[in-house]
N, C-alpha and C positions, 0 to 999 in steps of 0.2 A: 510492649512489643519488642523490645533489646532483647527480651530474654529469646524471640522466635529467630534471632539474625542470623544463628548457629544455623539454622535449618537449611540457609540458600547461602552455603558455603559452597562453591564449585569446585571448587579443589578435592574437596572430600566430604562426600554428604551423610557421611554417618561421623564426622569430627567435629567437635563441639567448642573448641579451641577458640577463644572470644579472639585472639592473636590473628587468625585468618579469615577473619568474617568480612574484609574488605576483599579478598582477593577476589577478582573475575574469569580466569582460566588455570584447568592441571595442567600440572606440569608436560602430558601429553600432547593440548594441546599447543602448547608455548613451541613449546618442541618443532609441532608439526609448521607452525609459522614462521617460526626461523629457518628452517630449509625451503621453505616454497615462497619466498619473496621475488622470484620472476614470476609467478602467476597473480592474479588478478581477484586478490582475496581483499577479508576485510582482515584486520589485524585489531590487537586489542591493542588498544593508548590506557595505558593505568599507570599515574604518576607514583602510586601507592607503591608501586616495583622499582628497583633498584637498576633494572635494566628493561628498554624495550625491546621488541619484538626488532629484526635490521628494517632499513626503512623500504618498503615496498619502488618496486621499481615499476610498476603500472598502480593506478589509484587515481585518488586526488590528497594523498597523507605525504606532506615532504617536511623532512627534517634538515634543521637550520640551525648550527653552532654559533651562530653569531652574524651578523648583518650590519658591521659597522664600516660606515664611509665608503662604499664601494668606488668603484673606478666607473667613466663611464658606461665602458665595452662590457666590464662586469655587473656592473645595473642592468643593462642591457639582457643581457645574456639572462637574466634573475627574470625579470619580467617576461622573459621568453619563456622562461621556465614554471611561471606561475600561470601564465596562458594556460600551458598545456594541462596542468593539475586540473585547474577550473574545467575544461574541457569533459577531463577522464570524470569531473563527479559534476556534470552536469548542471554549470554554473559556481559549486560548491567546491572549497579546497579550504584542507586543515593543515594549518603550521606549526609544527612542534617548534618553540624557540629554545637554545639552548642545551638540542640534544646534537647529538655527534650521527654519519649518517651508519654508526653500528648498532645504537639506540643508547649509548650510557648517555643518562644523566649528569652533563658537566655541568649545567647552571652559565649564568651569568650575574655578575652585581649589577648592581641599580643603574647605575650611568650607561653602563652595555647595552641592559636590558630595554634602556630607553630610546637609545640610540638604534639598536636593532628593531626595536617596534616601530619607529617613527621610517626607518628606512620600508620596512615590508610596507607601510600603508603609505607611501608615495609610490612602489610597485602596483598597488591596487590604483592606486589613483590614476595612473597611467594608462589602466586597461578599466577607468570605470567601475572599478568595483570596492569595494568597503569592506574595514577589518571588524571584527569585534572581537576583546578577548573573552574568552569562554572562563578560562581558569588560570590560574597564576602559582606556582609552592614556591616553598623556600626548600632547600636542601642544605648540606651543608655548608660552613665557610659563608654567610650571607650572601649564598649565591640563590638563586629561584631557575624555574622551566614556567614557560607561558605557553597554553594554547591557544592557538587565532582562528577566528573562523573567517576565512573569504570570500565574500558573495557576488558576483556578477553576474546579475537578469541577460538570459540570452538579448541580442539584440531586435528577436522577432517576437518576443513574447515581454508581457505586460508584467512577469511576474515567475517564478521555481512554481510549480503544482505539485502537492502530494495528497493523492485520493489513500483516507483510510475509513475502510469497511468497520462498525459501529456494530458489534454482534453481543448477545448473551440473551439470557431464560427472561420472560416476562416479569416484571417487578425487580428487575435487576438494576434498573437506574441510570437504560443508556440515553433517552431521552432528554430527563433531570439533567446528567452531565452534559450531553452538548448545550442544553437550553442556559447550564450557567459558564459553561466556554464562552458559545457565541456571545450571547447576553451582556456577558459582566457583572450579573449579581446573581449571588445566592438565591437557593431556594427557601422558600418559609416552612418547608416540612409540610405542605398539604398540596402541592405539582405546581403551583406556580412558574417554576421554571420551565416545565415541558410544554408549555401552553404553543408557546411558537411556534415547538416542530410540529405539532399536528397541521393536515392537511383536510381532514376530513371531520365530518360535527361527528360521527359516530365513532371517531379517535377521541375526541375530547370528553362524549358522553362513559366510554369504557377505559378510557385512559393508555388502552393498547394504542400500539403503532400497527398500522395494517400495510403498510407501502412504503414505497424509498422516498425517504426524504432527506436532502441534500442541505448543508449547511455549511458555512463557508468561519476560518478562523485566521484573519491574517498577521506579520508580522513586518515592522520596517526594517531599514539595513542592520540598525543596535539591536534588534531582538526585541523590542517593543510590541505589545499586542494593540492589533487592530481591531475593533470586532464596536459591536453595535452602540458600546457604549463608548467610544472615540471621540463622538460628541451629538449632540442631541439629535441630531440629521441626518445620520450619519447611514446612507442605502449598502445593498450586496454590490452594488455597481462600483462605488466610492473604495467600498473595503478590497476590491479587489484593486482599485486603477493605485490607491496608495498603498500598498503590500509588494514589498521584494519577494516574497515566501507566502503563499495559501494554502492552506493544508482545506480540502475537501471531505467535509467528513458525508457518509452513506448512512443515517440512520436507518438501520435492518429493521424489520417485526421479530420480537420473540418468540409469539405462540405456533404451536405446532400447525394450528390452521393456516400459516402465512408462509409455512414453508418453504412451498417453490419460488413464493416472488423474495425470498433471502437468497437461495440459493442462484437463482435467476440474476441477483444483481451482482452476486460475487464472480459467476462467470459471463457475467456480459459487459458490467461496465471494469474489470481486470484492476482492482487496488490496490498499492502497492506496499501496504499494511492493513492488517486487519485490527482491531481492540477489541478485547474481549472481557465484556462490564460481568462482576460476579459480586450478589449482595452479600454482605455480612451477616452471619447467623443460620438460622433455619433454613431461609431460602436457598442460601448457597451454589454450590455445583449440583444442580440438578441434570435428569437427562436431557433437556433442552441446550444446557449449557453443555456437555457433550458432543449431543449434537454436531455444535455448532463447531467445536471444536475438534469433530474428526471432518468436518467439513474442510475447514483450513486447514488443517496437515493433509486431506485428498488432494488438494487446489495447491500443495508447497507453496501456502503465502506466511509470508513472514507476522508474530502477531506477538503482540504484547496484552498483560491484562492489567485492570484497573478493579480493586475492590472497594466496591462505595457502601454509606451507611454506616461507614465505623463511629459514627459518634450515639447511632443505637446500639451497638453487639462490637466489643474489642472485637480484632480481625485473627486473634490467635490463632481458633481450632482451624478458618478456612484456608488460613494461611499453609499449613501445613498439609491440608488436604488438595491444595492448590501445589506444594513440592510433590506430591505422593503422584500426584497425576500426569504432570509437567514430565519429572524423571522416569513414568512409569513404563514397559517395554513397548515397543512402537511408538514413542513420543521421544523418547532420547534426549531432551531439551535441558538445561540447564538452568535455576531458575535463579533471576538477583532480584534481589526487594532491593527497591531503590529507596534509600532514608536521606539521602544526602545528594549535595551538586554532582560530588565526582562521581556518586555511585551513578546519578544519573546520564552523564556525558558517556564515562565507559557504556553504559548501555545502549547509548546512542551509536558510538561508533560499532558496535559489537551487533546490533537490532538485525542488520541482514545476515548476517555468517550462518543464520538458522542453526545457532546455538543456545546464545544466549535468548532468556524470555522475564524481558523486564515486568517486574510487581510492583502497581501502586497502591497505596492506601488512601482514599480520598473518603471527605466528605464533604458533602454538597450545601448543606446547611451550616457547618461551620469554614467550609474553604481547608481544612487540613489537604494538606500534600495537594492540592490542585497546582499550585507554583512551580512544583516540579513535572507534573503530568508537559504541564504549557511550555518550560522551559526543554521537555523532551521533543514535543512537538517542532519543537524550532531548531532544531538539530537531527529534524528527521531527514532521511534522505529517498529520492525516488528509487532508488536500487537497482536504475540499469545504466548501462555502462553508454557512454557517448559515441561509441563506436556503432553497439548494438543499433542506439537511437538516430542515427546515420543512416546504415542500414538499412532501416522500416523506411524511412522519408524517404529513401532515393525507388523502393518501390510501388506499381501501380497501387493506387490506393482503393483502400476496403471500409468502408465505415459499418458498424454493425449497426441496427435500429433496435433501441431497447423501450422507447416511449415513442406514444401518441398523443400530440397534443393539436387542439383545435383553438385559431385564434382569431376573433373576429377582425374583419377588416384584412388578413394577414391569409389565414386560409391551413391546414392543415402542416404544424409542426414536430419532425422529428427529433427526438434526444438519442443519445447513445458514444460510441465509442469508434473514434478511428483507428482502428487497430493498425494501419499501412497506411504511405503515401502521406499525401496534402493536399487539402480539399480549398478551394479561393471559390471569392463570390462567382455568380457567372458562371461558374466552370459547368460544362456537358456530363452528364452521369446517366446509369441506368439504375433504377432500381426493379426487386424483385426476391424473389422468383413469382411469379404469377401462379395461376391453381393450372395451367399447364407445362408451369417451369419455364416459360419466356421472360424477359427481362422490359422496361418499360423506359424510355428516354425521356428524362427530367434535367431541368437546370435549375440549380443554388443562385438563389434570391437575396440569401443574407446567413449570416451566421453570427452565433452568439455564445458564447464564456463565459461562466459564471456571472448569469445575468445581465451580462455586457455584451454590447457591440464588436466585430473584432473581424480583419479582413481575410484571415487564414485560419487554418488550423490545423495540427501536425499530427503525427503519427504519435501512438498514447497518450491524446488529451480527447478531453468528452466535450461534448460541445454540442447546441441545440440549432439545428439547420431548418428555414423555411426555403419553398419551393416558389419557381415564378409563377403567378397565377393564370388561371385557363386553360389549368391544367388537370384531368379528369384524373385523382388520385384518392377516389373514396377505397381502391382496395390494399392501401394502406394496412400493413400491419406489423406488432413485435415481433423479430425474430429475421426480418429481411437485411439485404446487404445491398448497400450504394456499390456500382463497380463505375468506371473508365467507358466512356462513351468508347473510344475507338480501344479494341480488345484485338488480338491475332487471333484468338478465336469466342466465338459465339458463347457465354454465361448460359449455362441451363440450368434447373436446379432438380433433386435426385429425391426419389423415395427412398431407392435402397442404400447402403453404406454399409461399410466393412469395418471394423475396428477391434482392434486386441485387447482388451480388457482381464480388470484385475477385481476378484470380486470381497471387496473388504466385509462386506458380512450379508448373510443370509441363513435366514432358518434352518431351514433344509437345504433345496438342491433347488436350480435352474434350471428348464427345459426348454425345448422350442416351445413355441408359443406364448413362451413370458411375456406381458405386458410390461412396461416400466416408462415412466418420463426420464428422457435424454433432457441435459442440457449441453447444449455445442453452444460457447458464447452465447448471443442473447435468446439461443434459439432454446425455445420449452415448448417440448411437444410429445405424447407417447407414442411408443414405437413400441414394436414384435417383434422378438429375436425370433429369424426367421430359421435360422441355421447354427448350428455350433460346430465348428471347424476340426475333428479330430477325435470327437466326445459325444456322450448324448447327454449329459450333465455337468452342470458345474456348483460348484459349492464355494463356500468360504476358503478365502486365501490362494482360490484357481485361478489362471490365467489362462486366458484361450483368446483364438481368434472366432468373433461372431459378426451374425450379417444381421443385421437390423433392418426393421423396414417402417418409416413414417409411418402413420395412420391416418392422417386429415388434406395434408397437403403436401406439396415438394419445398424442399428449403437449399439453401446453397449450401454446401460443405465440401471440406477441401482436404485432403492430405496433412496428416501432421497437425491436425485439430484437436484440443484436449477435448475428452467426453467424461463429463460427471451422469451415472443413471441412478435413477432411487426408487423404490416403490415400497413405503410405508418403512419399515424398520431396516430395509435391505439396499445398501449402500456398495456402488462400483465405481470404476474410474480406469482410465483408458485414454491411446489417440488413434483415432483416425488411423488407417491405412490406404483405404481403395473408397471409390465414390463410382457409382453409375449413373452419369448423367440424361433425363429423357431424352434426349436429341441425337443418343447414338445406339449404337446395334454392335451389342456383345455376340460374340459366336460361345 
């Protein structure tokens, strides 16, 4: 595989130069980070470079020449300072030690360097939260740079969440890997591992995934994997309540038959990474894996891929077919095989800039490169900013409904996504839309967390809500929205809607009367383009404004709504502009 390293050079992907095969960003884009350090980017940390990027003035990235013996007022002042990092990355904050705040590499010697680590983690220890060094160099002069990870668990949640969406072509081996994540032990080469995630006997009879199925990978404050093999008892409840960090993985279906409930989960339950499993050999990048992968560049979520089975088929030829298509036009991605720790951190820090596109090699049967998959994992970050997540909480809240579950004794439970707000037990809500677009007043019973118990729940976490009982809710279904008992004005929900859309491929041409399934969050339903705004056609690569019209029933939709639509090979994407709701009278 050395000899393929040339190939995921980013600096220049037709130089062959074994000298530059660690680099992570051109000269372009280095460029471009050094002048825009008042905005609110990701920057690359590569100790491999002689100099960093200057140190970001929003983030959670602070650079630290040295930490020894402070003054009170100046301890002080540092802890204040670390506060606020931890804030901007969402519990999360990375310490460069030993760099200057223009980014040169000074180093520090031993006695410094001990001295400055022992000082940051009585900083963390003040504010509750725990170092770990991630990495350590030496540079010249016996001097080193260390990087620290800082973690403090909000004080209202149990744990950091990072939902990542589980995508690739059937026989691709996304099952097999979560089953030896979760697990702990390899597979024997005949599915043993995937045994777990099935949910269904006609998943275990065909071996396909036909539905979402959710699995959980945790970590404590050192980076330690928590997961089913922790100890012999060891439930999803336990893994969550003793985990700093749960990374939620979405096991998707591959087959084309399961399409919309893939597509369905990526826009309703909103994950903040996708992986993208591709087998070694013949199987490969098929159109399924395509697919799936113009799906995630529609949705701009951020993804990385894993190629399993390398200990049947080396990973050379896909390896390369895997750069050809990453780099190819409309994907613009830059691709790093990750063979090593640092390669893997820089791709950690780098995973949101939706540049970089980290490559694994794993196999499941012998554990190669799995160490680093898990070790990325825990260095993943949710991707939005503390301000953003602010924001959403301080407005009314929205839950979307993307499951139906029936529990005896308990009475009908929904799953899904609070996109807005903060939903507590008890609290008054309306759900809906009804098949006349009216809304129906329910109150939250209980709420539940990755399998747990839990008395709130915020805005971008997913979570399973039961209702109080005696309460006539058999019209129940996917696709509705929890709103605010008390609203300033009345929830109705719309046949028709208006949206601008961009058509990324089509045969031929669109006309009125297209059929197509919309998805709007968890909503999956076909609608009629009833009108096209300006045209009487549209084709591949058009943009137009169109009016869509539900076909079954009314659903809530709102302004500023992303819309993915697809019918069979013909793929769009779009938001929201105008909504007409039944309750009111257009002139």
């Amino acid at each position: 595989m050395e000899s393929f390293l040339s190939l995921f050079d980013p600096s220049d992907p037709s130089d062959n130069n074994d000298n530059n095969n660690d680099s992570t960003y051109s000269s372009e884009s280095d460029s471009d980070n050094q002048y825009n350090n008042n905005e609110n980017v990701k920057i690359v940390i590569d100790f491999d470079q002689d100099q960093l990027p200057p140190e970001p003035q929003l983030g959670n990235i602070e650079y630290k020449l040295k930490l020894i013996s402070p003054s009170t007022q100046r301890f002080e002042h540092l802890v204040t300072q670390m506060k606020w990092r931890l804030r901007e990355g969402q519990g999360e904050a990375i310490y460069e030690i030993g760099v200057s705040d223009s980014g040169q590499l000074h180093g520090l010697h031993d006695n410094d360097m001990s001295a400055s680590l022992s000082t940051l983690k009585e900083m963390a220890r003040k504010l509750g939260a725990s170092t770990t060094v991630l990495r350590r160099k030496s540079i010249a002069g016996r001097r080193s740079v260390a990087e620290v990870l800082v973690r403090k668990i909000p004080d209202d949640q149990n744990n950091i969440e990072v939902r990542v969406a589980v995508l690739g072509a059937v026989n691709a081996g996304k099952s097999t890997l979560l089953g030896v994540l979760t697990q702990g032990e390899y597979d024997n080469g005949r599915g043993r591992a995937r045994l777990n995630m099935f949910r269904h006997m006609h998943e275990i009879q065909s071996g396909r995934t036909s539905c979402i199925s959710h699995e959980s990978l945790g970590f404590d404050s050192q980076g330690n994997v928590i997961n089913y093999k922790y100890n012999e008892m060891m439930t999803s409840e336990e893994i969550s309540d003793r985990s700093s960090k749960l990374v939620t993985f979405m096991d998707l279906a591959g087959h084309r038959r399961y399409i919309r409930t893939t597509v369905q989960a990526l826009t309703g339950y909103s994950p903040h990474h996708a992986m993208l499993v591709v087998a070694s050999g013949t199987e490969g990048v098929n159109a399924m894996t395509k697919e799936h992968l113009v799906i995630a560049l529609a949705l701009e979520l951020p993804f990385f891929i894993v190629v399993t089975k390398i200990d049947v088929t080396p990973p050379d030829t896909i390896l390369m077919e895997l750069k050809n298509i990453v780099t190819a036009m409309g994907v613009r991605k830059v691709p790093l095989l990750v063979t090593t720790d640092d390669d893997m951190l820089t791709a950690g820090s780098q995973q949101l800039s939706e540049q970089i596109v980290p490559i694994f090699c794993v196999s499941n049967i012998t554990g190669d490169g799995l160490s680093l998959v898990t070790r990325f994992l825990y260095v993943l970050s949710p991707g939005i900013s503390n301000s953003e997540k602010e924001r959403l909480e301080q407005e009314p809240c929205e839950f979307h409904v993307d499951e139906i579950f029936k529990v005896s004794e308990v009475g009908p439970v929904i799953g899904g996504l609070l996109v807005k707000g903060v939903v507590i037990e008890n609290m008054p809500l309306k759900v809906g839309p009804l098949a006349d677009g009216s809304f129906l007043s329910v109150a939250i019973h209980s709420i539940h967390r990755n399998k747990a118990p839990c008395r709130a729940v915020r805005a971008g976490q997913s979570a399973s809500l039961a209702f109080v009982q005696n309460q006539n809710l058999a019209m129940l279904r996917s696709g509705m929205v929890l709103l605010p008992e008390a609203t300033d004005e009345e929830p109705y929900g719309s046949f028709f809607f208006q949206a601008k859309v961009s058509v990324l491929y089509h045969a031929t041409a669109i006309y009125e009367g297209f059929q197509t399934t919309v998805h709007i969050g968890s909503i999956r339903q076909t609608a009629i383009i009833e009108g096209i705004m300006g045209a009487t056609k549209i084709g591949t690569n058009d943009t137009a404004s169109v009016l869509f019209r539900f076909m079954r029933h009314p659903e809530y939709v709102q302004p500023g709504m992303r819309i993915l639509f697809r019918e069979g090979s013909s793929k769009g994407i779009g938001k929201v502009t105008q909504v007409f709701p039944l309750n009111k009278q257009f002139n």
